[in-house]
MDAnalysis code that builds the backbone (N, CA, C; Angstrom):
import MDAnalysis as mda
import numpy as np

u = mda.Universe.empty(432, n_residues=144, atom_resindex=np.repeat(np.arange(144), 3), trajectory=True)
u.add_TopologyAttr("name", ["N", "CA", "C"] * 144)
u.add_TopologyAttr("resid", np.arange(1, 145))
u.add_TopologyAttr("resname", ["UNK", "UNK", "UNK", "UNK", "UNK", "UNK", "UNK", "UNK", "UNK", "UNK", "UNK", "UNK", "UNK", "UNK", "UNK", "UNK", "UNK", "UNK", "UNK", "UNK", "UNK", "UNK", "UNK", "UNK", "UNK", "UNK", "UNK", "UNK", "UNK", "UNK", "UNK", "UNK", "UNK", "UNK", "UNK", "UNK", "UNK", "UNK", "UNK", "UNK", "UNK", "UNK", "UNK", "UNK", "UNK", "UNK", "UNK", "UNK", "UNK", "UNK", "UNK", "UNK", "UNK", "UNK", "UNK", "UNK", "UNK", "UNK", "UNK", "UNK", "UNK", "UNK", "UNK", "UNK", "UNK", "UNK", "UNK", "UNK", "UNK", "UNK", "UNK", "UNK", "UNK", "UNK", "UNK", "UNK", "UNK", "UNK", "UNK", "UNK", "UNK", "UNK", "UNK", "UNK", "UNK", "UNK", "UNK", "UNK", "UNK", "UNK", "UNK", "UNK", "UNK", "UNK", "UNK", "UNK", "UNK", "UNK", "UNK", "UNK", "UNK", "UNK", "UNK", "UNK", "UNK", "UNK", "UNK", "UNK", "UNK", "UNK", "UNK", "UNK", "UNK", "UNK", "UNK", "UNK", "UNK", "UNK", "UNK", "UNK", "UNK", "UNK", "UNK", "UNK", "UNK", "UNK", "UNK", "UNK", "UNK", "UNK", "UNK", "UNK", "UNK", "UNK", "UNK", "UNK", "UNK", "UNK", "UNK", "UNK", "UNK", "UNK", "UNK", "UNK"])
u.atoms.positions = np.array([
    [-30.837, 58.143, -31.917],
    [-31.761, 57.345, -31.181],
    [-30.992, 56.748, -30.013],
    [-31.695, 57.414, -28.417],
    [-30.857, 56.389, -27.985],
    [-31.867, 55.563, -27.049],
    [-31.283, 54.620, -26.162],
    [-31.671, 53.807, -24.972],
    [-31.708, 54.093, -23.662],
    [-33.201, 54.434, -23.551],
    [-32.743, 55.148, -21.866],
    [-33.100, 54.095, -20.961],
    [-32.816, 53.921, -19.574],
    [-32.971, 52.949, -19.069],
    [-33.488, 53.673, -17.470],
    [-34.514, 53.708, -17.220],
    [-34.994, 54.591, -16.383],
    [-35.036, 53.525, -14.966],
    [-34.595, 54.627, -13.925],
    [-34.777, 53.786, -12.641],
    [-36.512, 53.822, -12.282],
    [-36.834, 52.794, -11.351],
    [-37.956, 52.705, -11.092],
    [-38.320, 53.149, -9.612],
    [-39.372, 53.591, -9.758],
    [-39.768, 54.726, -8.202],
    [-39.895, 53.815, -7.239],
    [-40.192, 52.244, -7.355],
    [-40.007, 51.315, -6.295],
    [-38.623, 51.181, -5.793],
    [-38.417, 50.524, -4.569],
    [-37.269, 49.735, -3.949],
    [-37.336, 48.551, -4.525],
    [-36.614, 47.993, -5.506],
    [-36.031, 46.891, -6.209],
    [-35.179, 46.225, -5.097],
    [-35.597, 44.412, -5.388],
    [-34.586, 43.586, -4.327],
    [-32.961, 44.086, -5.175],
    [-32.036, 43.865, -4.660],
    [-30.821, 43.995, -5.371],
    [-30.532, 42.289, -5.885],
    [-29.990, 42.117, -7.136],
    [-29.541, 40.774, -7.770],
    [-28.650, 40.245, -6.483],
    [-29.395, 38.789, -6.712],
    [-27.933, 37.923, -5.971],
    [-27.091, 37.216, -6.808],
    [-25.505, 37.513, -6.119],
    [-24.513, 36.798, -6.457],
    [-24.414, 35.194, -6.052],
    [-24.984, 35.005, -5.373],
    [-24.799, 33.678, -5.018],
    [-25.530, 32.531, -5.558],
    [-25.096, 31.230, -5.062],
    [-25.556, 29.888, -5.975],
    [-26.446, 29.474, -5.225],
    [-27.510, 29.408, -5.160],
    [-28.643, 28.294, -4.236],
    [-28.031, 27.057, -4.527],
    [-27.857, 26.602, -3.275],
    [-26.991, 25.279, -3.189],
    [-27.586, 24.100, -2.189],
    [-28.895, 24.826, -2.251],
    [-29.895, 23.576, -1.471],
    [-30.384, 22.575, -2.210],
    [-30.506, 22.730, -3.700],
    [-30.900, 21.902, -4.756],
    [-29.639, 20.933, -4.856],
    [-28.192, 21.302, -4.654],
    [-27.148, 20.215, -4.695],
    [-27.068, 19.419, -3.451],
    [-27.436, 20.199, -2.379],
    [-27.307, 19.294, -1.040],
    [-27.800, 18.390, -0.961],
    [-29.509, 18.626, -1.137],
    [-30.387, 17.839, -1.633],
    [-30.140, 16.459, -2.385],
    [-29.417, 16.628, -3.371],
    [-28.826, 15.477, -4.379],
    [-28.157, 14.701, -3.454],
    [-26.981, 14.869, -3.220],
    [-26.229, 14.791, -2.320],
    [-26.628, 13.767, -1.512],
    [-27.078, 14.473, -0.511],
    [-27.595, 13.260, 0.253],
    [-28.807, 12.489, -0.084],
    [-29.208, 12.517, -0.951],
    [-29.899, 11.191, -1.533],
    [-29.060, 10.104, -2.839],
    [-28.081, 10.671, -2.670],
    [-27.185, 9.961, -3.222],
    [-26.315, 9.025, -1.781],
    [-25.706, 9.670, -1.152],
    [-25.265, 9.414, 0.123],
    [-25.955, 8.394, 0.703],
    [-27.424, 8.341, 0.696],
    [-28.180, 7.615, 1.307],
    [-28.180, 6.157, 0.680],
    [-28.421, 6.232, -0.854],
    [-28.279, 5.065, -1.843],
    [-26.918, 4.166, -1.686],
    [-25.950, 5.091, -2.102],
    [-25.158, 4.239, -1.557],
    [-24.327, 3.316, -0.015],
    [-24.949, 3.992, 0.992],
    [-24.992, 3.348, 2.267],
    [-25.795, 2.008, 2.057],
    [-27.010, 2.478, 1.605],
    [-28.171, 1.248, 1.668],
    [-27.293, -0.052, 0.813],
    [-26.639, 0.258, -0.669],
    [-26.167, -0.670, -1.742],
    [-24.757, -1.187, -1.201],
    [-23.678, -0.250, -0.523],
    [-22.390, -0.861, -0.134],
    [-22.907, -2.528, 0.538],
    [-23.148, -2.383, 1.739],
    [-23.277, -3.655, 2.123],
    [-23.764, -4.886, 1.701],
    [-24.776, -4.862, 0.607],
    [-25.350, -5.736, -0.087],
    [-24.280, -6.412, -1.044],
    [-23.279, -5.554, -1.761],
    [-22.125, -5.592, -2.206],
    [-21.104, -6.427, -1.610],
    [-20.766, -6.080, -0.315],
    [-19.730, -6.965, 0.256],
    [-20.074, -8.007, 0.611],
    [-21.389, -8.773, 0.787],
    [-21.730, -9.371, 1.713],
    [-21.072, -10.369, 0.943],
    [-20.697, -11.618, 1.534],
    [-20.296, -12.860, 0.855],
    [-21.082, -14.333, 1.095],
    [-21.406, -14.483, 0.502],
    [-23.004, -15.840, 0.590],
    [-22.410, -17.529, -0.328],
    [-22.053, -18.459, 0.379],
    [-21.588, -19.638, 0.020],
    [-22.757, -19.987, -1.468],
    [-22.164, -20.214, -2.462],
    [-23.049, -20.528, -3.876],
    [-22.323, -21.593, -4.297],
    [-22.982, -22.258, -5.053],
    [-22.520, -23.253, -6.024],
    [-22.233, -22.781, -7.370],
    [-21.338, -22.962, -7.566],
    [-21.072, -22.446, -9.082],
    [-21.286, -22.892, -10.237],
    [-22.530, -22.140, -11.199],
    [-23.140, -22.657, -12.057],
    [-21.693, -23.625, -13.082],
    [-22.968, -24.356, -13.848],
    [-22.070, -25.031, -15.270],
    [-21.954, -24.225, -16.296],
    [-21.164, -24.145, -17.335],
    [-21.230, -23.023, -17.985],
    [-21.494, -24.178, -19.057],
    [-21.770, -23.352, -20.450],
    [-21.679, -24.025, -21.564],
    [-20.410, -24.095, -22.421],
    [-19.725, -24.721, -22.991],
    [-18.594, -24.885, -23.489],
    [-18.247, -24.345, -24.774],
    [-17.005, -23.501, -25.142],
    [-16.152, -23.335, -26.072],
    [-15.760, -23.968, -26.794],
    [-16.342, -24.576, -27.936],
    [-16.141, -25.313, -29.185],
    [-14.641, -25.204, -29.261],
    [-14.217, -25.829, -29.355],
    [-12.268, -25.608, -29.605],
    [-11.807, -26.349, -30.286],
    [-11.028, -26.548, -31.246],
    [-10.642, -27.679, -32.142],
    [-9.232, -28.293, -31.013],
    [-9.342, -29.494, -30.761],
    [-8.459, -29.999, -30.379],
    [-7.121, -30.775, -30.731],
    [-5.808, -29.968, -30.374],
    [-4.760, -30.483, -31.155],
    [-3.633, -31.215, -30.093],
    [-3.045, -32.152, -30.916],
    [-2.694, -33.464, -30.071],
    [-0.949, -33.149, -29.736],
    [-0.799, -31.540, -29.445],
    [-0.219, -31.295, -28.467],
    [-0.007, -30.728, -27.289],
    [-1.776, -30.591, -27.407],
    [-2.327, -30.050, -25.623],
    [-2.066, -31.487, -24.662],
    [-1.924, -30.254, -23.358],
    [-1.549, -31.687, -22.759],
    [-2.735, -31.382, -21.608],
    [-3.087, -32.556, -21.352],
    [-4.555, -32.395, -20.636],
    [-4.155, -33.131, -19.270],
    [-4.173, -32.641, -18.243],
    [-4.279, -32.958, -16.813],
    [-5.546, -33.267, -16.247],
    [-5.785, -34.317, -15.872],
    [-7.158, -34.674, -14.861],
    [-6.951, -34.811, -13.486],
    [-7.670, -34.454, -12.501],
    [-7.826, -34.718, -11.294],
    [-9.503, -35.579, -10.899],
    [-9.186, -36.250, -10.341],
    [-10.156, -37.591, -9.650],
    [-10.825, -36.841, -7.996],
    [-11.912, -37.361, -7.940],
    [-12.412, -37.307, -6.763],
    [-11.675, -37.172, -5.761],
    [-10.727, -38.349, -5.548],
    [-9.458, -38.173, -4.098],
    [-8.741, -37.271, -4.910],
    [-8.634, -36.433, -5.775],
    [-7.428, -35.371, -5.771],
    [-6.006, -36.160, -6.562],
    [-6.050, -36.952, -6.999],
    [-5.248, -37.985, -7.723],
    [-4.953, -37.335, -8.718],
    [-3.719, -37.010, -9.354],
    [-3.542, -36.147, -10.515],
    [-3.284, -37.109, -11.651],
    [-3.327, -36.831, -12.977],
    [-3.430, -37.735, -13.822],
    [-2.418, -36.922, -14.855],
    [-1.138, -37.045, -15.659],
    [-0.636, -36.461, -17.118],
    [-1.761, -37.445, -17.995],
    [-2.485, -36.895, -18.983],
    [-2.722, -38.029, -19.862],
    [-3.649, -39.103, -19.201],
    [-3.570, -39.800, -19.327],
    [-3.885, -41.044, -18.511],
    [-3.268, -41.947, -17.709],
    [-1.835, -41.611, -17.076],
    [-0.694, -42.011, -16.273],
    [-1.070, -41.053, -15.315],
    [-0.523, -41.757, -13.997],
    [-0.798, -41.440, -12.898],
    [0.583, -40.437, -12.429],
    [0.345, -39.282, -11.572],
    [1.302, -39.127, -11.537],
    [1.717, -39.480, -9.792],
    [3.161, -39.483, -9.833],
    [3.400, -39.627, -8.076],
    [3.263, -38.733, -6.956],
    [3.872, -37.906, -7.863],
    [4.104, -36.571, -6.709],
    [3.899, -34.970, -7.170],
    [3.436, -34.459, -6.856],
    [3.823, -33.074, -7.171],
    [5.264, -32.490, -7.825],
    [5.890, -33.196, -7.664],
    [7.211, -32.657, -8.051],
    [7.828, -33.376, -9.716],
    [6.630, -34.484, -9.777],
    [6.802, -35.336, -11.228],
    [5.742, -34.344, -12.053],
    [5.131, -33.264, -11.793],
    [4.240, -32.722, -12.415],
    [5.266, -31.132, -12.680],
    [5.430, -30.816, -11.856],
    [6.504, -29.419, -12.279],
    [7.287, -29.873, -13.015],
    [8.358, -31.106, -13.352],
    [8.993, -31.352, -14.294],
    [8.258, -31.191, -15.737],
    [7.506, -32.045, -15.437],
    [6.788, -32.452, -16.961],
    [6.421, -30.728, -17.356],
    [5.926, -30.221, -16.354],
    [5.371, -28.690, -17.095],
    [6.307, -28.197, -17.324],
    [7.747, -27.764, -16.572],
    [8.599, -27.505, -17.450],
    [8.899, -27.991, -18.421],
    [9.036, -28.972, -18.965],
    [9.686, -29.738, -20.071],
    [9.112, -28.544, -21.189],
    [7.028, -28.890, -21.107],
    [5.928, -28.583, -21.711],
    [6.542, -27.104, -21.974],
    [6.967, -26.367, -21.006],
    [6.998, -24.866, -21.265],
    [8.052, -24.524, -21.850],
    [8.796, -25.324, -22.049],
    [10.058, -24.670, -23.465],
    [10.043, -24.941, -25.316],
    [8.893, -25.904, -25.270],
    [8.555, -26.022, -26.560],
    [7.886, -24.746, -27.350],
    [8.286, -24.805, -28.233],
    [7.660, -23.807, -28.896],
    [7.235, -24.568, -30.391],
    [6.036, -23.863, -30.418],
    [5.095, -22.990, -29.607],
    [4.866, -23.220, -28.386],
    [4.499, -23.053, -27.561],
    [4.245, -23.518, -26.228],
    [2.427, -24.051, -26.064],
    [2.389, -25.155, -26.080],
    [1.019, -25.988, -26.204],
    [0.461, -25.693, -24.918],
    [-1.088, -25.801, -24.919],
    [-2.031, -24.801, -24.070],
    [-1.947, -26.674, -23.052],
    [-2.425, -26.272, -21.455],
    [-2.611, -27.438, -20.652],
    [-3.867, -27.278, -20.281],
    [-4.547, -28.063, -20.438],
    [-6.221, -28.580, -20.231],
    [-6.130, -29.310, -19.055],
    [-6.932, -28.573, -17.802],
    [-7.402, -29.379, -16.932],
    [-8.814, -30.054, -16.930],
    [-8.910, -31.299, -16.128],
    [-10.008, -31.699, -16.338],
    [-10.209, -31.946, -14.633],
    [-11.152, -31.607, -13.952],
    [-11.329, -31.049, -12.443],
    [-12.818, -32.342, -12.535],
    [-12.299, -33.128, -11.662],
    [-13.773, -33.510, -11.173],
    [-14.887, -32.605, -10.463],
    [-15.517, -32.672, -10.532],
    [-16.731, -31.912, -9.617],
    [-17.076, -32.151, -7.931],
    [-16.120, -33.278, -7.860],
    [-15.938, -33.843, -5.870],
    [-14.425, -33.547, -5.689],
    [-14.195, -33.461, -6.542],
    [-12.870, -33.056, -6.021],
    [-12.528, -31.787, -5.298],
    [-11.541, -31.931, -4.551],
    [-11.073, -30.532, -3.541],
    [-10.612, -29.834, -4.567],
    [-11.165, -28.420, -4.581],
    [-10.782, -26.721, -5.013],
    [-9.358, -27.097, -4.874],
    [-8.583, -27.316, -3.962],
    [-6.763, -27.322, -3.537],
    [-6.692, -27.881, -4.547],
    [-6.664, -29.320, -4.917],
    [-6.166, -30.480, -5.707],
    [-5.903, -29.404, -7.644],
    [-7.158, -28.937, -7.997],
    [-6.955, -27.868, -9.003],
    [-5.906, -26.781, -9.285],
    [-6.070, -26.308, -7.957],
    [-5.361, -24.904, -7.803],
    [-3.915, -25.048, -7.463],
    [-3.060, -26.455, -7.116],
    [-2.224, -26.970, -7.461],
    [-1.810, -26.979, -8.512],
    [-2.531, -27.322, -9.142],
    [-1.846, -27.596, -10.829],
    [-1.772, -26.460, -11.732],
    [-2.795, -25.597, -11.581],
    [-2.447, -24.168, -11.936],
    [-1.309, -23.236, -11.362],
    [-1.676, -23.621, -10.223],
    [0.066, -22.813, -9.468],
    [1.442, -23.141, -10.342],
    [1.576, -24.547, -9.957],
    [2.291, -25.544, -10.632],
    [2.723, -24.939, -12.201],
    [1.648, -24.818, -12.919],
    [1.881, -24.523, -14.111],
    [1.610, -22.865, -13.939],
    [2.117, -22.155, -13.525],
    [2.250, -20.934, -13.499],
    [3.698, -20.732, -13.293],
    [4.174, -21.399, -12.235],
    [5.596, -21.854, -11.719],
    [6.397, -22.152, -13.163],
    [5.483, -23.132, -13.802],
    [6.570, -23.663, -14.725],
    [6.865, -22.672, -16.277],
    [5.955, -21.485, -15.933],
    [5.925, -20.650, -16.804],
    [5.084, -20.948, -18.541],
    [3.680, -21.476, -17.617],
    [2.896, -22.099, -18.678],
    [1.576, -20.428, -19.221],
    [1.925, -20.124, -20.239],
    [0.580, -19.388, -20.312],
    [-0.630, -19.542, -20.871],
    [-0.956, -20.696, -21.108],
    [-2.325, -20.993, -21.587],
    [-2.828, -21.851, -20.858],
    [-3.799, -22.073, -19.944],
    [-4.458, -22.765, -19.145],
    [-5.725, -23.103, -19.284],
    [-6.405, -23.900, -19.470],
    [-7.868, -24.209, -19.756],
    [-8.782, -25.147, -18.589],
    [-9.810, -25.126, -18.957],
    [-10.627, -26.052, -18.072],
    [-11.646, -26.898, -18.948],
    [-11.587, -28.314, -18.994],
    [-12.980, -28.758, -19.337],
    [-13.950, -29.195, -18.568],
    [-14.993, -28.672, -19.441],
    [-15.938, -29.157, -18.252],
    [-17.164, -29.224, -19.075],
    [-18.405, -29.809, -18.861],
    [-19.519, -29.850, -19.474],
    [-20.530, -29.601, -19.725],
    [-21.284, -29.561, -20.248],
    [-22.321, -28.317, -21.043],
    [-23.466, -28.506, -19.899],
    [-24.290, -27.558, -19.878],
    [-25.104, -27.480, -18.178],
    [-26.449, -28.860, -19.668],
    [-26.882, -29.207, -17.979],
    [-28.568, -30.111, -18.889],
    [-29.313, -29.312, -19.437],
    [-29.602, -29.590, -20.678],
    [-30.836, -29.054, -21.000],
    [-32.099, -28.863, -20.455],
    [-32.492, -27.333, -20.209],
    [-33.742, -27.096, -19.369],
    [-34.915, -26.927, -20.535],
    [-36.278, -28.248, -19.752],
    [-36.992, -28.198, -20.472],
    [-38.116, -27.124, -20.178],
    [-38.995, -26.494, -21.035],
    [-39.847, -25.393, -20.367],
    [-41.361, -26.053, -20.858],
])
């Protein structure tokens, strides 16, 4: 038994080798297009206030050492004032050779200058502090 495979008395198109590649172009630039439209919306940069967050239950142990800053930018160890910037890198060094090495809690007023903060984190980055925190307080309850 065999398989014959007979030619046909018509002119047959011949098979194509090739990829129709208008269906990818297609994609393509409607992809191309999306992301033109989305980049810029992306970069744009728009002055916001930065929400309150809600707070991290943390058990508190009484060898964190908690830093406050005041409205004028006034730095606080504890509840002692400090003088200078340079009475605060000490103390964080001191802080950063204990071991364990105890976490430093800032406490950032909300009028206070962004700088006055980002001082003390520098500061304690300098002094080779790795646990850094922030307190701050739970947003108001929204009533509906």
């Amino acid at each position: 038994m065999a398989i014959g495979f007979f030619k046909s008395s018509r002119d047959e198109d011949p098979l194509l080798a090739e990829i129709n590649t208008t269906p990818l172009v297609d994609v393509m630039l409607v992809l191309l297009i999306i992301f033109l439209i989305t980049i810029p919306a992306v970069n744009t940069s728009v002055a916001v206030s930065l929400p309150r967050q809600a707070n991290q239950v943390r058990e508190t142990r009484p060898e964190n050492v908690i830093i406050s800053v005041d409205a004028r930018g006034t730095v606080y160890w504890f509840d002692a004032r400090l003088p200078d910037a340079q009475a605060l890198q000490e103390r964080l060094k001191a802080v950063s050779q204990q071991q364990p090495q105890p976490e430093v809690h800032i406490r950032g007023d909300a009028r206070a200058d962004y700088e006055a903060v980002g001082r003390i984190v520098y500061a304690s980055q300098q002094a080779g502090i790795t646990r850094i925190g922030f307190i701050t307080e739970p947003p108001a309850p929204q009533h509906r």
